[in-house]
C-alpha positions in Angstrom: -28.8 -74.5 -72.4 -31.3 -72.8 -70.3 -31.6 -73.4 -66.6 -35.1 -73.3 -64.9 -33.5 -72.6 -61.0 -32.8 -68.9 -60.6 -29.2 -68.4 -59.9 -28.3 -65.8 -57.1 -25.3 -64.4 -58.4 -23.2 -61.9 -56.4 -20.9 -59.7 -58.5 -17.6 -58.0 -56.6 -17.0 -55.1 -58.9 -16.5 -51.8 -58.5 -17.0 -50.7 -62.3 -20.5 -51.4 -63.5 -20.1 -52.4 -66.8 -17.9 -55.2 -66.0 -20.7 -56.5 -64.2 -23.4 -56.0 -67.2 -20.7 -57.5 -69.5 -20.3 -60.6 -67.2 -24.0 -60.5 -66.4 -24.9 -60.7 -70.4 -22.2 -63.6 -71.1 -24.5 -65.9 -68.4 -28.0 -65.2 -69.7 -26.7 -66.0 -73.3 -25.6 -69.3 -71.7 -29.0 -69.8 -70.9 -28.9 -69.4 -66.7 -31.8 -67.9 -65.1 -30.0 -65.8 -62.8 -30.7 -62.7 -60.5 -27.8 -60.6 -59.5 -26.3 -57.7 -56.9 -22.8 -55.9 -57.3 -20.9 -54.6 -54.0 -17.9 -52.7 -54.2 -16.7 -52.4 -50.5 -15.9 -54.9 -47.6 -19.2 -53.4 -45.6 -21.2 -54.0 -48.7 -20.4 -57.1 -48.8 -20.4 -57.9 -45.4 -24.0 -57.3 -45.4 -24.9 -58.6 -48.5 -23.6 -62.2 -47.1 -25.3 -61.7 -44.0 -29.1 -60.3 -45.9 -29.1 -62.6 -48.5 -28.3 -66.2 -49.7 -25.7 -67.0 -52.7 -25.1 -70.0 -55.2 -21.8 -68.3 -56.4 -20.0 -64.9 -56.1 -18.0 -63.8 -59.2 -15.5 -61.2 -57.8 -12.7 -58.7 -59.3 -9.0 -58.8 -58.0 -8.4 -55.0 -57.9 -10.9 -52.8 -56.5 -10.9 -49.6 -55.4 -11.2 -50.1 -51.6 -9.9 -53.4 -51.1 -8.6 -56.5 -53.0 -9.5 -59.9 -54.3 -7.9 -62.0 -51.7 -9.6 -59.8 -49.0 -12.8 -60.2 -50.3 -12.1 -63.9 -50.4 -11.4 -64.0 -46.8 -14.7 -62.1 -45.9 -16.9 -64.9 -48.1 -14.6 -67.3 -45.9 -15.7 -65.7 -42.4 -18.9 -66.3 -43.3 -18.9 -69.7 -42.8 -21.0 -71.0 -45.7 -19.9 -73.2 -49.1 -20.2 -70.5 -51.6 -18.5 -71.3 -54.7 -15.8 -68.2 -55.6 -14.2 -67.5 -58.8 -12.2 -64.7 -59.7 -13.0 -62.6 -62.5 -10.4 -60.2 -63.4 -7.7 -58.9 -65.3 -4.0 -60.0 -65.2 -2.7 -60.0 -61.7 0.2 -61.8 -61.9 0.5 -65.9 -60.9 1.5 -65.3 -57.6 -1.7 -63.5 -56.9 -3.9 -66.2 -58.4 -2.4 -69.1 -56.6 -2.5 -67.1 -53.3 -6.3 -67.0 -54.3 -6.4 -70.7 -55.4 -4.9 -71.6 -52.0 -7.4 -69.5 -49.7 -10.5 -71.2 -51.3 -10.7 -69.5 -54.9 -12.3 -72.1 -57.3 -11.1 -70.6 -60.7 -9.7 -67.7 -62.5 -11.5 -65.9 -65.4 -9.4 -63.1 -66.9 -12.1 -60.2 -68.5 -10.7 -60.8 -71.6 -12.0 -64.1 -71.9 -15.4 -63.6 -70.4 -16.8 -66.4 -72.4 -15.0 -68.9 -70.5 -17.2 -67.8 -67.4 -20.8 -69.4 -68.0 -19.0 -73.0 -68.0 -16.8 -72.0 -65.0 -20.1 -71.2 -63.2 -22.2 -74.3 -64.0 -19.2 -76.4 -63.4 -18.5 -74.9 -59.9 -22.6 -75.4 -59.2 -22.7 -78.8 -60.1 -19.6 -79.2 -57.7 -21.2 -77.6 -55.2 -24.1 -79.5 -55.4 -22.6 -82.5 -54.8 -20.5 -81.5 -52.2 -24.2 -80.7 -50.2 -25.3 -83.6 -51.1 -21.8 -85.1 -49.5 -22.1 -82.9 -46.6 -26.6 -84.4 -46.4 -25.4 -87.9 -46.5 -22.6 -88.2 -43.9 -24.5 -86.0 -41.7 -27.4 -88.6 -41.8 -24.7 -91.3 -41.7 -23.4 -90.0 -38.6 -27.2 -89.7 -37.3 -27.9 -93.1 -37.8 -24.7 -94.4 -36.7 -26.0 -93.5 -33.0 -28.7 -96.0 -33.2 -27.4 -98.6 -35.7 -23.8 -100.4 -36.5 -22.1 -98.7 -39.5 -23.3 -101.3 -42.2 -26.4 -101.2 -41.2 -26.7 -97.6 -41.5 -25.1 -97.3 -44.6 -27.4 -100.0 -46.1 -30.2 -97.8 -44.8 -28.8 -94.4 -46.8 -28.4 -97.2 -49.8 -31.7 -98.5 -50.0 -32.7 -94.9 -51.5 -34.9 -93.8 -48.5 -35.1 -90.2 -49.0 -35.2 -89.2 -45.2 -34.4 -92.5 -43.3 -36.0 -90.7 -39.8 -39.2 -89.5 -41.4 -42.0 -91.2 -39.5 -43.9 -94.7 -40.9 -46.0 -97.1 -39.4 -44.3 -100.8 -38.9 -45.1 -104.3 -37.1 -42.5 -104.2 -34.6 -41.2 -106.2 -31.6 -40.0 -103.8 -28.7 -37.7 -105.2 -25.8 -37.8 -102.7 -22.6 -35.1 -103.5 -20.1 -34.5 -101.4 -16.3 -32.1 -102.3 -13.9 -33.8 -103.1 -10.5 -32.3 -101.4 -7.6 -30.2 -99.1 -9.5 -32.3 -95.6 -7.9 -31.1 -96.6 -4.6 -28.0 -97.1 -5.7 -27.5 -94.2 -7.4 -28.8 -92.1 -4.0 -25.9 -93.6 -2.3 -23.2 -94.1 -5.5 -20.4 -91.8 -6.1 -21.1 -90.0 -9.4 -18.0 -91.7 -10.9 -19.6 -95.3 -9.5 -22.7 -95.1 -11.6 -20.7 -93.7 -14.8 -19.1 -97.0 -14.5 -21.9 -99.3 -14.1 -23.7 -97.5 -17.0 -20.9 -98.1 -19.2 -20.7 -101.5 -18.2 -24.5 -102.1 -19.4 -24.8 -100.2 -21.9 -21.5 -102.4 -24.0 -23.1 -105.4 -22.8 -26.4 -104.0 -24.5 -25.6 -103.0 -27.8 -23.1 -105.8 -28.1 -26.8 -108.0 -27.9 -29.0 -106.0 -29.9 -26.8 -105.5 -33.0 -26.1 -109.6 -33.0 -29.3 -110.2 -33.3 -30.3 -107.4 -35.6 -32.0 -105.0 -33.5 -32.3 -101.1 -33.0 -31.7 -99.6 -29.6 -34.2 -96.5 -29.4 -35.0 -94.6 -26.1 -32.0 -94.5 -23.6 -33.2 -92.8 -20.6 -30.6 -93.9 -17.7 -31.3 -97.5 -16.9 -34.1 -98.0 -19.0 -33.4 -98.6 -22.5 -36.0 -99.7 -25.1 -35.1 -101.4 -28.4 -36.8 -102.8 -30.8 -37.0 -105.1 -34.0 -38.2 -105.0 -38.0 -37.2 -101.9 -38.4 -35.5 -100.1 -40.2 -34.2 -103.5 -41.0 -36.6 -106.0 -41.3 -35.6 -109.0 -39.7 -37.2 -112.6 -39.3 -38.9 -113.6 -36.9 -38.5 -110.5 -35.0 -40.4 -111.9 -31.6 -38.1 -114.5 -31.7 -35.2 -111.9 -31.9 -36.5 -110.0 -29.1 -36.9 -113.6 -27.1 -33.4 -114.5 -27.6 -32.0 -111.0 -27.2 -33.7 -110.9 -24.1 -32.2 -113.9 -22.7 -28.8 -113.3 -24.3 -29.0 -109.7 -21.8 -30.1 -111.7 -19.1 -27.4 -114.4 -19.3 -24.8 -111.4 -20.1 -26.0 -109.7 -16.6 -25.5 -112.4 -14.5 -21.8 -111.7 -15.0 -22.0 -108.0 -14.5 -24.1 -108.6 -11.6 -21.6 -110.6 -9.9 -18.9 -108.1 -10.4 -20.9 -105.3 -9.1 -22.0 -107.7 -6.4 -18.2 -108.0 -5.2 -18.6 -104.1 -4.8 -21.2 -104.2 -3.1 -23.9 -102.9 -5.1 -27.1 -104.9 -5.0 -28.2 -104.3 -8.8 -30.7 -106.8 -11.1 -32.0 -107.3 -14.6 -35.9 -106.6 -15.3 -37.4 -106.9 -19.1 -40.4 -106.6 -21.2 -41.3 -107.7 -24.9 -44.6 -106.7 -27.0 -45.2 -107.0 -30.4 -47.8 -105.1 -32.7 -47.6 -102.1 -34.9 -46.6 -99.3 -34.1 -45.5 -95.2 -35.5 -41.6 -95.6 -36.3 -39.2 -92.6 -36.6 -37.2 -90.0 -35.6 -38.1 -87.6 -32.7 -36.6 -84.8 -31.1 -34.7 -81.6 -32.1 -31.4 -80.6 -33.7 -28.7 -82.1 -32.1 -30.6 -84.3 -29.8 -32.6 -87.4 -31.7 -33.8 -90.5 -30.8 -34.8 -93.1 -33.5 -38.1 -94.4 -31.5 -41.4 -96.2 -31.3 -44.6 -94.7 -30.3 -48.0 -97.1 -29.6 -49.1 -99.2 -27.5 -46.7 -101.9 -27.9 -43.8 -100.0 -26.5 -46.5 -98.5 -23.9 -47.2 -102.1 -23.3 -43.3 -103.8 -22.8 -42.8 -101.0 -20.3 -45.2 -102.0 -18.1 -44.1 -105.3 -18.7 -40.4 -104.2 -18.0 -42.0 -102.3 -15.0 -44.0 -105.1 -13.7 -40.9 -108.1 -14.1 -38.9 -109.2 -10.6 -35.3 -109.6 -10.4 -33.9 -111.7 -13.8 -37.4 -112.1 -15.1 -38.7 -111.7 -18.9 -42.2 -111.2 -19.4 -44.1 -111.0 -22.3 -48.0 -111.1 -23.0 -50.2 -113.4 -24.7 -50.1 -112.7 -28.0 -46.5 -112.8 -28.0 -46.2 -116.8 -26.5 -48.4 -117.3 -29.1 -45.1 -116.7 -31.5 -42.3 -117.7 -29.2 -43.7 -121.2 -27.3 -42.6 -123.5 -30.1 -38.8 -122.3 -29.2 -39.1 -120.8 -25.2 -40.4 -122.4 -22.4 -42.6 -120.2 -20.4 -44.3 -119.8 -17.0 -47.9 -118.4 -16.8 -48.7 -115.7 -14.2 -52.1 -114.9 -15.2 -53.9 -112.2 -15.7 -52.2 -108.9 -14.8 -53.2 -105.8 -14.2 -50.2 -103.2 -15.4 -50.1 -99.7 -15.4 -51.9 -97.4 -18.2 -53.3 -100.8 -20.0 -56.9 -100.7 -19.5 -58.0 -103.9 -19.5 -55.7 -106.9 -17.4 -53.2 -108.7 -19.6 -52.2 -112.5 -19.3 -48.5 -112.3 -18.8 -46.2 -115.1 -19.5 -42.9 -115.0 -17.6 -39.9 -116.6 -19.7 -38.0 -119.3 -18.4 -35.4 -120.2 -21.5 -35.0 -121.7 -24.5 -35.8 -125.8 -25.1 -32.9 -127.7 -25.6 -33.3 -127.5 -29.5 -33.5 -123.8 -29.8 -30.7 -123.0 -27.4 -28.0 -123.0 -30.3 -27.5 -119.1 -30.6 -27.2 -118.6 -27.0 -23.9 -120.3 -27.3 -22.7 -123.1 -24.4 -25.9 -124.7 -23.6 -24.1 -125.2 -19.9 -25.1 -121.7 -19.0 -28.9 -121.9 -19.4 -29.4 -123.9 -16.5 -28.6 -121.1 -14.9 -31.3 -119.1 -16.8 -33.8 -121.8 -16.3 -33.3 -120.9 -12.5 -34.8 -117.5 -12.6 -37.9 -117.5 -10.8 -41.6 -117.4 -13.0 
């Protein structure tokens, strides 16, 4: 069978024409392989750190050290290189010591033939272990924006690279606290630790019931949006009663931090419209996020609410009036929008729509927020 992919193929072996011998037996298998042989610790030391290996093939006895100390040198390295042990009879002892440390198989010289399927077995094994290693490390990535099923139905769906950037309708929900920079000039560090964790539970507990993404966290100010990577239904509607389902949650929170003292409020903004849709950042430190004008525009939004109000633009009560009653505030002018917006501020939900925010006896609380 002939393989296409070269093969790197390092060779510990101190006599030569054990190498060739072992070289020949894998290019009659067909593998398209390029090869180096090191006989020394340094050797192969710096052949591991100079170059890059699918599979080292290494002799038990060698002239300046052993198998098993080789072995733990390909270990130090750090990387999943697949190791089998090509020698002559060392005895069982020495080849389970070998199989324990990491080795993957044991070829004695005399049966050389028995290496080229060793080798392509231990490749296709290492393959999928990287592919293992690909997918719970994107798992893990998305599991910081999304709940686990939703993430894994992401890596499901077959989308190659699940943050690569795509444009998308959307419906982004910006929410601040109001009053929480003065309070944080005057807070213990410990005091604001707790109030964020306090608001950020209360926040994803909302978003992920109604299907949503949380993106940019930046202290207070958290934007999240909806329709993607999961599409939802109606996602200005999701937003609407996310929204209120936050604001409802915060007059609770708001009361216990009242009893301590800390004067601290609820401000929020909703947009819809297309938008760029990805991942951004650097190793280590990604956000899943939205960039356009529609998360440009519910900041301002967020930015321009009072205390416990919602607003959202025209084209959005366009969506939302059938289910929300809303308060106009006419045109607005808001910050890094060129041209004034009319702004809506949201009340609630009518009576008939008010099912998913639970006890209908708690929105007349909502419905006292001031437009």
């Amino acid at each position: 069978m002939q393989y296409e992919q070269e093969i790197r193929v390092l060779f510990i072996e101190d006599r030569e024409e054990d190498a060739i011998l072992a070289e020949y037996q894998l290019k009659r298998a067909g593998l398209n392989i390029s090869t180096m042989r090191v006989d020394s610790a340094n050797s192969l030391r710096t052949a591991l750190s100079e170059h890059s290996w699918d599979i080292i093939l290494g002799d038990y006895s060698l002239t300046d050290f052993n198998g098993i100390e080789a072995l733990s040198i390909v270990l130090e390295h750090g990387k999943d290189i697949p190791f089998i042990l090509v020698s002559g009879s060392v005895g069982e002892e020495k080849v389970a010591e070998a199989v324990r440390l990491g080795a993957r198989d044991y070829i004695l010289k005399d049966h050389i033939f028995r290496l080229p399927p060793a080798v392509i077995r231990e490749l296709e094994d290492a393959k999928k272990r990287a592919e293992a290693l690909e997918l719970g490390e994107k798992l893990a990535k998305l599991k910081r924006f999304f709940p686990s099923s939703v993430a894994e139905g992401i890596l499901s769906g077959g989308r190659i690279d699940p943050f690569e950037w795509h444009r998308k309708e959307v419906t982004v929900l910006f929410i601040d606290l109001r009053g929480f920079t003065s309070f944080v000039e005057l807070a213990e560090p410990e005091d604001v630790v707790a109030i964020l964790k306090d608001y950020y539970s209360q926040v994803a507990k909302c978003v992920f019931e109604f299907g949503g993404t949380i993106g940019h966290v930046a202290g207070d100010g958290i934007m999240m949006f909806f329709n993607d990577p999961v599409e939802v239904p109606n996602p200005q509607e999701k937003a609407l009663r996310t929204g209120l389902r936050l604001r409802e949650e915060m007059m609770s929170l708001r009361q216990k931090w009242k009893e301590r003292d800390y004067s601290i409020d609820f401000g929020a903004g909703i947009a819809s419209g297309f938008a760029t849709v990805g991942g951004i950042g650097t190793e280590g430190c990604w956000d899943y996020s939205v960039v356009g004008t529609v998360s440009n525009l519910a900041s301002r939004l967020c930015s321009k609410a009072k205390e416990g109000q919602i607003l959202v633009p025209q084209q959005l009560m366009n969506k939302v009036s059938e289910i929300a009653d809303l308060s106009p505030l006419g045109l607005q002018k808001l910050k890094g929008i060129h041209h004034p917006i009319f702004v809506y501020s949201v009340i609630g939900l009518r009576t008939s729509s008010q099912g998913d925010l639970g006890d209908t006896s708690k929105k007349d609380e909502i419905t006292l927020v001031p437009a």
